[in-house]
C-alpha positions, 0 to 999 in steps of 0.5 A, a space after each residue: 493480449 486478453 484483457 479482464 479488469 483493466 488488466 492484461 492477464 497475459 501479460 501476468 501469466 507470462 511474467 509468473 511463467 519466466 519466474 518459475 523458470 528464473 526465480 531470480 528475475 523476480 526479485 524487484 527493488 523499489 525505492 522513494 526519496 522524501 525531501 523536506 520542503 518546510 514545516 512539516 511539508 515534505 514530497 516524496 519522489 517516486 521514480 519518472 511520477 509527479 512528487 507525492 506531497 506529504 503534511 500534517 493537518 492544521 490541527 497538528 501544525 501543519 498546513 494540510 497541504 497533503 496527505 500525513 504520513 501514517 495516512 499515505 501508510 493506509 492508502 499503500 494498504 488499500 491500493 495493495 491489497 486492491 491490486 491483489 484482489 483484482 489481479 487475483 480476480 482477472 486470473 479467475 476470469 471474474 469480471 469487476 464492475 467496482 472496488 474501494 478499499 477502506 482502511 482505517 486505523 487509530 493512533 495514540 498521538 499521547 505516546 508520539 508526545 511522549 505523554 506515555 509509553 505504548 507504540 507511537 504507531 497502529 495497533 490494528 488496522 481494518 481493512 473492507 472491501 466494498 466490492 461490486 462484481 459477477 462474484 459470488 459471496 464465496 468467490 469474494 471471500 477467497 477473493 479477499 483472503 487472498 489479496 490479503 495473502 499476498 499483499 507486500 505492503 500487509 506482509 511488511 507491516 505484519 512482520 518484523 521487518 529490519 529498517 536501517 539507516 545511515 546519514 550524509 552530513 551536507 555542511 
């Protein structure tokens, strides 16, 4: 087993080998179950993992006990593209000594009100590396570009993607 970043880069090149062969196998489905709690509290269940806690700050009638939605959003950017860059950067032997992903937004909480008409949700996120690594300037910047590339999270909220939805009535 050989271990670079904290990443078992076998273990990957293994797994990318079986895929070639079975490209079925690669299909993987994920899934999160939010339940309500109050107000705007919520918990998001995610497989055999402690509940993620989800709310709104108090300055928008929450009780700050978490995280909002739209910031879980930009968090699952970051870890994603990070995961990217570092399992792009252990395929390349490049040792990783640091690595924070910011990512910011802004929202137009008018349109949410219904105040005005526009898009309720981001028009433009940003994304930066602060990357500290036996890399050089060249080698992050193909770093980057291609954890961007094969980031799902960015991949999803770049493309039209068909949500659905259904309902249970418990009465």
């Amino acid at each position: 087993m050989s271990k670079l970043n904290g990443v078992n880069v076998s273990m990957l090149g293994s797994l990318a080998e079986n895929y070639k062969k079975h490209p079925e196998e690669a299909i993987t489905s994920f899934a999160s179950t939010v339940k309500w709690k109050d107000g705007f509290y919520s918990e998001a269940e995610v497989g055999d993992y402690k509940p993620v806690p989800m709310d709104e700050p108090e300055w928008l009638s929450g009780t700050g006990k978490g995280p909002n939605p739209v910031e879980l959003l930009l968090s699952a950017l970051g870890g994603c593209v990070g995961v990217g860059f570092i399992a792009t950067a252990s395929g390349m032997g490049i040792k990783v000594q640091s690595l924070e992903v910011d990512v910011t937004g802004e929202i137009d909480l008018n349109v949410f009100f219904g105040l005005k008409e526009g898009n309720p949700g981001f028009d433009e996120i940003n994304v930066r590396f602060n990357v500290d690594s036996d890399a050089d300037e060249a080698q992050v910047q193909q770093l980057i570009a291609k954890a961007i590339e094969i980031s799902p999270v960015k991949n999803t909220i770049e493309r039209n993607v068909k949500v659905t939805s259904s309902y249970t009535l418990n009465s």
